[in-house]
C-alpha positions as a Python dict, from the first residue, in 0.01 Angstrom:
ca = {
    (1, 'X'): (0, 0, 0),
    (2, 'X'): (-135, 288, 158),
    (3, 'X'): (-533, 324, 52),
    (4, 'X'): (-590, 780, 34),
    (5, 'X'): (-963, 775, 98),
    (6, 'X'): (-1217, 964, 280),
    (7, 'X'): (-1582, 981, 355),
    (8, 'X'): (-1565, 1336, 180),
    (9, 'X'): (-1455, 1255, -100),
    (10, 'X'): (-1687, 974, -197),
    (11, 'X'): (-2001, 1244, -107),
    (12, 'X'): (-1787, 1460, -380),
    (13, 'X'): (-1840, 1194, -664),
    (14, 'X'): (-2146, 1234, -916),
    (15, 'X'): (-2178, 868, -977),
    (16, 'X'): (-2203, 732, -631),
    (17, 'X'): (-2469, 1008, -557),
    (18, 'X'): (-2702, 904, -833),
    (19, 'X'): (-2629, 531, -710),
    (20, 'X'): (-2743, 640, -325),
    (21, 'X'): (-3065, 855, -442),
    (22, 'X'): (-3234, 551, -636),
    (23, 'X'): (-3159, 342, -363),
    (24, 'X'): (-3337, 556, -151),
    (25, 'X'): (-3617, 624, -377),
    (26, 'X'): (-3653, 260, -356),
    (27, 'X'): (-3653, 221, -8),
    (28, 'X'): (-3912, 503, 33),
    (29, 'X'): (-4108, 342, -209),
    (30, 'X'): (-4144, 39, -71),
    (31, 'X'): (-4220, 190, 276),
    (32, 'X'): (-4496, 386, 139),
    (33, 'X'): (-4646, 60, -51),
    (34, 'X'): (-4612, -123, 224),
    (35, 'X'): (-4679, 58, 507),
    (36, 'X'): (-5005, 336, 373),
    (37, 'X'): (-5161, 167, 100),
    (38, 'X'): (-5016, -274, 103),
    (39, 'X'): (-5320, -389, -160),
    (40, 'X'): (-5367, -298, -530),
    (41, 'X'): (-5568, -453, -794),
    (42, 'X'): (-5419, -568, -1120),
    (43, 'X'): (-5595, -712, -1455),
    (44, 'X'): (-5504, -1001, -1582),
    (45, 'X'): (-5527, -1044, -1962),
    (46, 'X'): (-5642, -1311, -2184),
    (47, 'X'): (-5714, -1576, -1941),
    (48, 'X'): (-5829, -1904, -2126),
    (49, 'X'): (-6140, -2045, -2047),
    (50, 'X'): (-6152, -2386, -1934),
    (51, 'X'): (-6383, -2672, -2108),
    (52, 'X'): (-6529, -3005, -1944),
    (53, 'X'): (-6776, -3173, -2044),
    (54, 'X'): (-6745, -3484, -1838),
    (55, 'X'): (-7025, -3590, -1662),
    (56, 'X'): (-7293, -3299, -1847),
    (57, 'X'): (-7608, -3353, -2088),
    (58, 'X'): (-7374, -3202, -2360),
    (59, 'X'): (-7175, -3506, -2354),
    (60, 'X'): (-7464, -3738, -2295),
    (61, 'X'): (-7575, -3581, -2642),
    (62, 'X'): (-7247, -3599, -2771),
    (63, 'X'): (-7250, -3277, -2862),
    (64, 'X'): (-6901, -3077, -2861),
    (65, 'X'): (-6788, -2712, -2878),
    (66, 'X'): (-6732, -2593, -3173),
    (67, 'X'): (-6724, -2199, -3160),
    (68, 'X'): (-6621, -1991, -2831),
    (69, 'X'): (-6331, -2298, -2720),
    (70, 'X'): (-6095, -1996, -2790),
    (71, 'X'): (-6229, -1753, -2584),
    (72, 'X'): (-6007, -1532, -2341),
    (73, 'X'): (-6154, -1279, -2057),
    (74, 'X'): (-6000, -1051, -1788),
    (75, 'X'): (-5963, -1119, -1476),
    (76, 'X'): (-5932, -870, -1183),
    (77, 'X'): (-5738, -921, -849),
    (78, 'X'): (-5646, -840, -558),
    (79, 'X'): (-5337, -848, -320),
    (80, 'X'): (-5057, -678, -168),
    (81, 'X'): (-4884, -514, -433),
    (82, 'X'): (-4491, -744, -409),
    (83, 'X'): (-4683, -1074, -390),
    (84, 'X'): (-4927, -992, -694),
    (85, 'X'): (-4691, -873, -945),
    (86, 'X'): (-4580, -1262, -1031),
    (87, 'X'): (-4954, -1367, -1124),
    (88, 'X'): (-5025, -1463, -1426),
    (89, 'X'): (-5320, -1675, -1670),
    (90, 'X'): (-5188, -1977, -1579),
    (91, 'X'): (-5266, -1920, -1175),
    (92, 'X'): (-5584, -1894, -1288),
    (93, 'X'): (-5916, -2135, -1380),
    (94, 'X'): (-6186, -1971, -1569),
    (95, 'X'): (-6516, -2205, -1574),
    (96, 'X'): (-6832, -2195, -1802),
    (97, 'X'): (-7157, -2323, -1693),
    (98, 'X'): (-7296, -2599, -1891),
    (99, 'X'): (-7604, -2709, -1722),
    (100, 'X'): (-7811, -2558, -1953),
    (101, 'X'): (-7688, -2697, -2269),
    (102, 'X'): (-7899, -2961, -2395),
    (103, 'X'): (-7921, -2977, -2763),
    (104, 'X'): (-7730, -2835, -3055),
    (105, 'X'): (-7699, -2447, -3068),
    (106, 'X'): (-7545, -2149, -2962),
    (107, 'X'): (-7568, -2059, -2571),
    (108, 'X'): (-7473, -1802, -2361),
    (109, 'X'): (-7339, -1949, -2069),
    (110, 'X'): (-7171, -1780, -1702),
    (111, 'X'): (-6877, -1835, -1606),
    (112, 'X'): (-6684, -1891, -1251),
    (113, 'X'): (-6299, -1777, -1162),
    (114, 'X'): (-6083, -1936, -933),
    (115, 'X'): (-5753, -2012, -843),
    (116, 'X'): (-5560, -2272, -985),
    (117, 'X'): (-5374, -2345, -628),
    (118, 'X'): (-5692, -2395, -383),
    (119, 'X'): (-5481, -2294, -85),
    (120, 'X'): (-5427, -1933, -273),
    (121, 'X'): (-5418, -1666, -38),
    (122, 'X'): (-5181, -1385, -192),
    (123, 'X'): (-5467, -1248, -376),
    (124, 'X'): (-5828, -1263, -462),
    (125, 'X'): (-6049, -1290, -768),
    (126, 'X'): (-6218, -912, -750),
    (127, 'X'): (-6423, -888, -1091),
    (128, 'X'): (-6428, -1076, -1453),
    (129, 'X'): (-6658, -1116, -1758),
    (130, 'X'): (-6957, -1308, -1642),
    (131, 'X'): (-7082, -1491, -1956),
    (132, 'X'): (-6927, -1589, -2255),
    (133, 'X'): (-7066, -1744, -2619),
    (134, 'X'): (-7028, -2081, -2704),
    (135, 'X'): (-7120, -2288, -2976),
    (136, 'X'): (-7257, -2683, -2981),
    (137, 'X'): (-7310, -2935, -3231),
    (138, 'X'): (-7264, -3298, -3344),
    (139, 'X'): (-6883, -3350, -3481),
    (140, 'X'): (-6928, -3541, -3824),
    (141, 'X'): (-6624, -3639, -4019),
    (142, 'X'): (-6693, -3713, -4404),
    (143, 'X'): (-6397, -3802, -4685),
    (144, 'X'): (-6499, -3649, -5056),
    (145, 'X'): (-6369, -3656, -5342),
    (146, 'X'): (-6223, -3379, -5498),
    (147, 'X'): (-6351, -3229, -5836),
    (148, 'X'): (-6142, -2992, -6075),
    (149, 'X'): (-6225, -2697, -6254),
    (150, 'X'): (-6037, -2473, -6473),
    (151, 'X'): (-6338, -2291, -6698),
    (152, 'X'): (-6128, -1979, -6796),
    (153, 'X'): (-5832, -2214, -6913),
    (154, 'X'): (-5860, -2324, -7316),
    (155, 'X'): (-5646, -2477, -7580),
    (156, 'X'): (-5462, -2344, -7880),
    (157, 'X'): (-5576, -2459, -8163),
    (158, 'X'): (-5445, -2790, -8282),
    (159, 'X'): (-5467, -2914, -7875),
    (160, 'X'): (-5741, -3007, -7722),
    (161, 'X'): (-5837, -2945, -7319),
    (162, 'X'): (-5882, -3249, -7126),
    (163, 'X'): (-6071, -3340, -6778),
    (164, 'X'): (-5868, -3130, -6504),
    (165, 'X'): (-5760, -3319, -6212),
    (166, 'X'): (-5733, -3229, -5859),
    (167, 'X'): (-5420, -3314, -5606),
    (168, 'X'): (-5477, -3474, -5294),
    (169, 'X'): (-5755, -3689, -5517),
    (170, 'X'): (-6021, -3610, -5158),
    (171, 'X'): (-5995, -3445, -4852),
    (172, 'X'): (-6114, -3476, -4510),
    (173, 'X'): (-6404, -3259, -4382),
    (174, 'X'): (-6473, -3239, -4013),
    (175, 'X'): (-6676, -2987, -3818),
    (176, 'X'): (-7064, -2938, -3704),
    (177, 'X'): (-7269, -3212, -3851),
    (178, 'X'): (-7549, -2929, -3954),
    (179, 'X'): (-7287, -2793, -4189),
    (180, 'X'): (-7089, -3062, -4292),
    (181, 'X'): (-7422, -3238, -4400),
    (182, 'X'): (-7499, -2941, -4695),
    (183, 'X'): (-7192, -3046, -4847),
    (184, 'X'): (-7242, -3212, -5171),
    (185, 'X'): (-6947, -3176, -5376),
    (186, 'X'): (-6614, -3061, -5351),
    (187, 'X'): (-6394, -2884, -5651),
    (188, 'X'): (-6047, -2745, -5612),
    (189, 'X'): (-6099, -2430, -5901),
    (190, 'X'): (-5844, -2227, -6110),
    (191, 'X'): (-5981, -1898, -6200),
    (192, 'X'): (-5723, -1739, -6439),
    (193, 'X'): (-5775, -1696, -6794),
    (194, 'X'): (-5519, -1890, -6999),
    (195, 'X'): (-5453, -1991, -7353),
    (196, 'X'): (-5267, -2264, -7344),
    (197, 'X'): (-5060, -2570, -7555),
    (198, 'X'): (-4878, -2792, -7271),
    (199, 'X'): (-5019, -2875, -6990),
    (200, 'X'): (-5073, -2679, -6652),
    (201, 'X'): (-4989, -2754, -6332),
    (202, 'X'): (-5116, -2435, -6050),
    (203, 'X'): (-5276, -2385, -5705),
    (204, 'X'): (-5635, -2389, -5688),
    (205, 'X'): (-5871, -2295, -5448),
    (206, 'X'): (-6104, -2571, -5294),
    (207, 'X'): (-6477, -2468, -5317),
    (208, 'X'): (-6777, -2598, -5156),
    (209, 'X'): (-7102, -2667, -5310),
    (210, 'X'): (-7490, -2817, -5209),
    (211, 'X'): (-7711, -3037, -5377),
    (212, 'X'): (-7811, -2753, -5536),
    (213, 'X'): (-7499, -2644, -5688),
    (214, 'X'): (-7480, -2322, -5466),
    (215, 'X'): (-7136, -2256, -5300),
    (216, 'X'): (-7083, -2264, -4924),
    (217, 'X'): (-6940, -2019, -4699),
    (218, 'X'): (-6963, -2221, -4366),
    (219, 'X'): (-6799, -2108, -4054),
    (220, 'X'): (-6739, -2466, -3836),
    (221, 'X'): (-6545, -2706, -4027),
    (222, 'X'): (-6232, -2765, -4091),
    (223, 'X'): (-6012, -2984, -4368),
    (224, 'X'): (-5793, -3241, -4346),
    (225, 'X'): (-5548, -3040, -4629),
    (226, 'X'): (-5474, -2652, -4668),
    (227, 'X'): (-5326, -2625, -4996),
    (228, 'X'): (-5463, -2804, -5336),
    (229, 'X'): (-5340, -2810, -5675),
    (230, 'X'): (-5528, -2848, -6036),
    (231, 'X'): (-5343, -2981, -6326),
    (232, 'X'): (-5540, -2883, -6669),
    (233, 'X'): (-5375, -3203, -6925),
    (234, 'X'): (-5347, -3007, -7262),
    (235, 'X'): (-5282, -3272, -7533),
    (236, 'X'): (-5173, -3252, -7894),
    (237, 'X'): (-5474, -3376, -8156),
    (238, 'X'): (-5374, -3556, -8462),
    (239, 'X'): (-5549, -3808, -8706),
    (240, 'X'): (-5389, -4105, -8772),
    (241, 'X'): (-5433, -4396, -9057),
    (242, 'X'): (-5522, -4712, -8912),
    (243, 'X'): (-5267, -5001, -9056),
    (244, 'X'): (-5333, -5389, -9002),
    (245, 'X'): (-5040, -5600, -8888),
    (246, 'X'): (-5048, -5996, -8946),
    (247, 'X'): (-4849, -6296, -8831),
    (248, 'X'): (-4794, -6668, -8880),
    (249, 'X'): (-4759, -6567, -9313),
    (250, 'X'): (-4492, -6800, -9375),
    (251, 'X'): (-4378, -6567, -9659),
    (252, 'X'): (-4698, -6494, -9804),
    (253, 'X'): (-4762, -6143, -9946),
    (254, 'X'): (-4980, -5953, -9715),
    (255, 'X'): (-5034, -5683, -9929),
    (256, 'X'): (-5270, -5861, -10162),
    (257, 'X'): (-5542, -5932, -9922),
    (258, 'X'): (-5855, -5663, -9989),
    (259, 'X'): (-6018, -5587, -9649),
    (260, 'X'): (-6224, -5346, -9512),
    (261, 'X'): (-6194, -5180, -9163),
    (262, 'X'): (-6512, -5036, -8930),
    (263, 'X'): (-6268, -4657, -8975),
    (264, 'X'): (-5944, -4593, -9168),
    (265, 'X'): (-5829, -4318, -8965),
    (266, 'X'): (-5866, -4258, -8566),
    (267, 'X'): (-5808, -3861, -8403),
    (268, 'X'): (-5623, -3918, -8068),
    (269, 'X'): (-5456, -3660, -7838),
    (270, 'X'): (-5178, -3705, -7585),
    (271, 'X'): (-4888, -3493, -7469),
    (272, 'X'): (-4668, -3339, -7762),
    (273, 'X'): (-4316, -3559, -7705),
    (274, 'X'): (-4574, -3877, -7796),
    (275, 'X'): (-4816, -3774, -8053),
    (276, 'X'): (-4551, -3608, -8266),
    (277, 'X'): (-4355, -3938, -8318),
    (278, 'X'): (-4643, -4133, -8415),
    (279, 'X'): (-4714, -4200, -8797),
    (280, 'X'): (-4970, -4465, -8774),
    (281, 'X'): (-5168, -4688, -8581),
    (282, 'X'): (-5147, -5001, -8594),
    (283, 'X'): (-5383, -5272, -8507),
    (284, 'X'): (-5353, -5662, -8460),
    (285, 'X'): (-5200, -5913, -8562),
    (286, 'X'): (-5386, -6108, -8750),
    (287, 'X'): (-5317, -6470, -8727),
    (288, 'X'): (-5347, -6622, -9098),
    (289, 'X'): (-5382, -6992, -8874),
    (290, 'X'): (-5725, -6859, -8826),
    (291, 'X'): (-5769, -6677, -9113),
    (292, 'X'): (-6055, -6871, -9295),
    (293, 'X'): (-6384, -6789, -9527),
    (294, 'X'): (-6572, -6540, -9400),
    (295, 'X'): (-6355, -6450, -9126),
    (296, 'X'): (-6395, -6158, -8917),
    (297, 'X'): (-6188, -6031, -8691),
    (298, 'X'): (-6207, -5741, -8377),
    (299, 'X'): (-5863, -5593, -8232),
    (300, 'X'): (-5853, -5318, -8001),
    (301, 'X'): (-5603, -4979, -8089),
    (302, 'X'): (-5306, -5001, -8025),
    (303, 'X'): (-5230, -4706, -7800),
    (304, 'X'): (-4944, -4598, -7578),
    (305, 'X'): (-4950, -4497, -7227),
    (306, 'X'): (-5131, -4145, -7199),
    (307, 'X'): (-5302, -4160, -7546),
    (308, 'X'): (-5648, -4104, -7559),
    (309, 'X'): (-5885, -4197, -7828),
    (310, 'X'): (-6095, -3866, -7899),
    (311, 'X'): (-6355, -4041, -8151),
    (312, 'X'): (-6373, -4342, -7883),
    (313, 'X'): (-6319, -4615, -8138),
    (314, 'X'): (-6239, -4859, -7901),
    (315, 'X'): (-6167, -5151, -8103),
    (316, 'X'): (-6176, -5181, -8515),
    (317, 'X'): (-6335, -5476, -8696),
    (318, 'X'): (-6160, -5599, -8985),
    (319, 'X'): (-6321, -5806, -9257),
    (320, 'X'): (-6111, -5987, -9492),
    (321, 'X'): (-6249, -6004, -9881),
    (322, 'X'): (-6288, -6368, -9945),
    (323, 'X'): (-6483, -6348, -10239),
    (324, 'X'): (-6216, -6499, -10491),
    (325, 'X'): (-6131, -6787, -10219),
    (326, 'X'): (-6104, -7146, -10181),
    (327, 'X'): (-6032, -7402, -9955),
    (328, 'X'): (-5876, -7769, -9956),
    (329, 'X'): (-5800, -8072, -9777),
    (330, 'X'): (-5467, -8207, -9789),
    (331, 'X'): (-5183, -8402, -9660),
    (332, 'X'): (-4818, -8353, -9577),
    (333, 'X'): (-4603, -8634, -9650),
    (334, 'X'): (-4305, -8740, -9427),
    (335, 'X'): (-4086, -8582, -9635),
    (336, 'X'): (-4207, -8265, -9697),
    (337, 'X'): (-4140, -8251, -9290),
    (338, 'X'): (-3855, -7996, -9234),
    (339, 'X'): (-3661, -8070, -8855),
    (340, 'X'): (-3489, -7738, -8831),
    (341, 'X'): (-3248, -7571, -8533),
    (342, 'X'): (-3221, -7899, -8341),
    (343, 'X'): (-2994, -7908, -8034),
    (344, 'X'): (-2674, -7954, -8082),
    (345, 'X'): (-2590, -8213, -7824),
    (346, 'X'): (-2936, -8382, -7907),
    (347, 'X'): (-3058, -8649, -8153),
    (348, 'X'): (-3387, -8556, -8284),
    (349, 'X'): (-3570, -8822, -8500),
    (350, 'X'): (-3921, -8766, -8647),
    (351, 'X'): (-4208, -9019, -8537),
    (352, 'X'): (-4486, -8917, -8754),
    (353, 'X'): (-4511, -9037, -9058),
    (354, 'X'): (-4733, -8745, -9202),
    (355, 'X'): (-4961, -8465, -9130),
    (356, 'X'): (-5329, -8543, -9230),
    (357, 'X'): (-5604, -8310, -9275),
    (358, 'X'): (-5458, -7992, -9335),
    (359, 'X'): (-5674, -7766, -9380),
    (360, 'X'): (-5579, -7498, -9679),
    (361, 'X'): (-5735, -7170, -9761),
    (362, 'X'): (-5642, -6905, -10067),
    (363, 'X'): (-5709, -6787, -10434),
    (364, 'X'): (-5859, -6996, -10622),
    (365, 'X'): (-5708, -7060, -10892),
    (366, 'X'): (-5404, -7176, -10665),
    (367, 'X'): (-5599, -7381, -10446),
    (368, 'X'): (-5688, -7597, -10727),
    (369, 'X'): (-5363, -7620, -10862),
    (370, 'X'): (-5203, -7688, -10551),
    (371, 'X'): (-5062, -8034, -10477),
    (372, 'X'): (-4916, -8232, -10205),
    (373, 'X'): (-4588, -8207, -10299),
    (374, 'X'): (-4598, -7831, -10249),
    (375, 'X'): (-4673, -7852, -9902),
    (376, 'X'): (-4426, -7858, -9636),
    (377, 'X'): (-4432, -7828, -9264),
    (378, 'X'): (-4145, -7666, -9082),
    (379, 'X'): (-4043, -7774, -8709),
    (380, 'X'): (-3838, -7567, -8522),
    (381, 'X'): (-3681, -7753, -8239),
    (382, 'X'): (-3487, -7448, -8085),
    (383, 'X'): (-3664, -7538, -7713),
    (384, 'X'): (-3699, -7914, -7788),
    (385, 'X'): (-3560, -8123, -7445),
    (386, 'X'): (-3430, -8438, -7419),
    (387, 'X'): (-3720, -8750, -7462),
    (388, 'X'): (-4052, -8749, -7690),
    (389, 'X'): (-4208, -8422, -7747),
    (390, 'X'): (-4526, -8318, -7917),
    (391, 'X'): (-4403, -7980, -8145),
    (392, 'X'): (-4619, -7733, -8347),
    (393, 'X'): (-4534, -7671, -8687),
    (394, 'X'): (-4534, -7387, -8973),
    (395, 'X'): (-4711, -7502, -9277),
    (396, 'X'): (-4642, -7333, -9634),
    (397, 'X'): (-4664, -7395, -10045),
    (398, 'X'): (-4390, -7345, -10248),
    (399, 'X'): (-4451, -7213, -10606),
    (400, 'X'): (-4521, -6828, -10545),
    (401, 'X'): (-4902, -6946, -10404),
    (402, 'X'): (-5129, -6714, -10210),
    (403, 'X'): (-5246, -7006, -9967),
    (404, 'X'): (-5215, -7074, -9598),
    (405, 'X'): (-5314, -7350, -9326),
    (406, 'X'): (-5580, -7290, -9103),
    (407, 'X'): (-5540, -7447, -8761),
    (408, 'X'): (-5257, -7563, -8568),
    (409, 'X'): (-5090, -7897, -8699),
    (410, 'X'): (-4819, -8065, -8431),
    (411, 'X'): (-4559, -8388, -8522),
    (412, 'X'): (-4443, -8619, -8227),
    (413, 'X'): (-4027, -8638, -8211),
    (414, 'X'): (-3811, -8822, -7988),
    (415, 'X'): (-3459, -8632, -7846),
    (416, 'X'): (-3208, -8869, -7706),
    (417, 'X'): (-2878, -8695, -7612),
    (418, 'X'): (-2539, -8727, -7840),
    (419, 'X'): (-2291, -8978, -7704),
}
């Protein structure tokens, strides 16, 4: 191939021209910098200052910065203009002065400049801020718990507002001891206006407050959390009748005992999907075993998980009208002793002969008709194991009586297994 070019040409085209003047301008440039003026001065920005308190009184005090760490100054150099281009903050170590910090407080103190790299010699330190503010104090660290408030948030009628809570439950306060010590309570506080009938979950905003209940604005601490929320429980209110449950009746009617409870009716509050599927409340049960003259008995509501007892009842005593009743002592015959449910691959014999000082209670008019052949004790031998075994029994009266047996009564049996 035969290459058709001359120098003439080339000097002809536009874009090589351009090309060869800005690599002259270049060249000339750099003479000139070089050559008629080699050193410049350049600023360098937002050069950290550098903090050590190793070895100073601060430290002996243990006192610690805690305004001015952040500060940044400029720094002014010197140097031959290719060498300092390249420099930067981090070639550089700015330096306060501590000596004359002593105690807590704010201090103006000088500073010093130098170069990171001791051996430095492409440039020199030529002017910078001399002083800068700092800040001491004692670091204290304190844990409080948080409060909740939500005054501007109320309840629909027919719901009541309950205690608002705050989430995290405390937070972490650090910062200068001479602020963190006029803290005296904490609240994370919703203040929207809201009419409300479920419950509200939002944001709040954590507030400080002294002993004095004036808030805090202070400037040097800082929290272990950055966002808080409130929760404001709104609760449906409802009265309920108080019912009393009983056990142990072996058949007797319930209804026709005449008692009296401390309150019928108890007011409670909880969220809707609860309260609206109660009817009642129901309290006990009453064991008839220990149901004897002059009785009275205390039971505690009986309340589901997040129910709450407005009135703060507590616990209801019950007193049973024994006016009309009597009591006996008696004695159950072997064979008014009923073995019932017995093991099938057992053999379950009765060793007592009878049951002796029972103890009956009831009307009466059927106490003193009631006779020993009306009484009979029931054993149920469902968990009975193989050898002798003392077992509780269930005593009743046949005839349509409105007695009962007060105490527990036990017969001895003996299990052998079935060959």
């Amino acid at each position: 191939m035969k290459w058709n070019f001359t120098f003439s040409k080339l000097i002809e085209n536009k874009k090589f021209l351009i090309a060869l003047s800005i690599l002259i301008a270049v060249i000339a440039w750099f003479t000139v910098a070089t050559t008629f003026d080699p050193y410049q001065e350049r600023v360098i920005s937002d050069v950290p200052i550098t903090l050590n308190l190793a070895g100073t009184t601060a430290e002996a005090q243990q006192l610690s910065v805690i305004d001015g760490q952040d500060t940044t100054i400029d720094v002014k150099i010197q140097g031959k203009r290719y060498l300092i281009a390249d420099v930067t903050a981090d070639d550089l170590v700015v330096t306060p002065n501590l000596a004359t910090v002593t105690a807590p407080g704010q201090y103006e103190v000088s500073l010093s400049v130098q170069t990171k790299d001791p051996n430095e010699t492409d440039f020199s330190i030529r002017g910078y801020t001399q002083t800068v503010t700092l800040r001491f104090d004692h670091v204290k660290s304190v844990n409080f718990d948080l409060k909740a408030k939500a005054e501007f948030v109320t309840a629909q009628e027919g719901y009541i507002k309950e205690t608002p809570t705050a989430t995290p439950q405390s937070v972490i306060i650090t910062g200068a001891q001479s602020e963190v010590e006029q803290i005296a309570e904490c609240v994370v506080e919703y203040d929207k206006s809201a009419v409300l009938s479920s419950t509200l979950t939002a944001e709040g905003k954590l507030v400080l407050y002294d002993a004095s209940g004036k808030k805090l604005d202070l400037k040097y601490v800082s929290f272990s959390e950055t966002t808080f929320q409130i929760t404001v429980p709104i609760y449906l209110e409802k009265e309920f009748p108080i019912e009393l449950s009983f056990i142990n009746t072996n058949g007797i009617d319930t209804s026709k005992f005449n008692y009296t409870l401390s309150v019928d009716t108890v007011h409670l509050a909880g969220p809707e999907e609860i309260i609206s599927k109660r009817e009642k409340v129901t309290i006990g049960p009453l064991d008839l075993t220990k149901l004897d003259i002059g009785s009275v008995f205390m039971f505690p509501l009986d309340l589901d998980a997040g129910e709450i007892d407005i009135d703060n009842v507590g616990e209801v005593t019950v007193e049973i009208d024994s006016t009309n009743f009597a009591k006996s002592t008696m004695q159950i015959s072997e064979d008014n002793i009923v073995l019932k449910n017995a093991p099938a691959d057992l053999n379950v014999t009765l060793h007592s002969t009878s049951i002796n000082n029972v103890k009956m209670v009831g009307n009466k008019s059927d106490i003193e008709s009631l006779t020993a052949s009306e009484l009979f004790a029931s054993v149920d031998l469902s968990n009975i194991e193989e050898g002798t075994s003392r077992v509780r029994v269930s005593i009743y009266a046949t005839g349509n009586k409105f007695v009962w047996a007060v105490g527990e009564y036990y017969v001895t049996v003996k299990s052998e297994k079935k060959a």
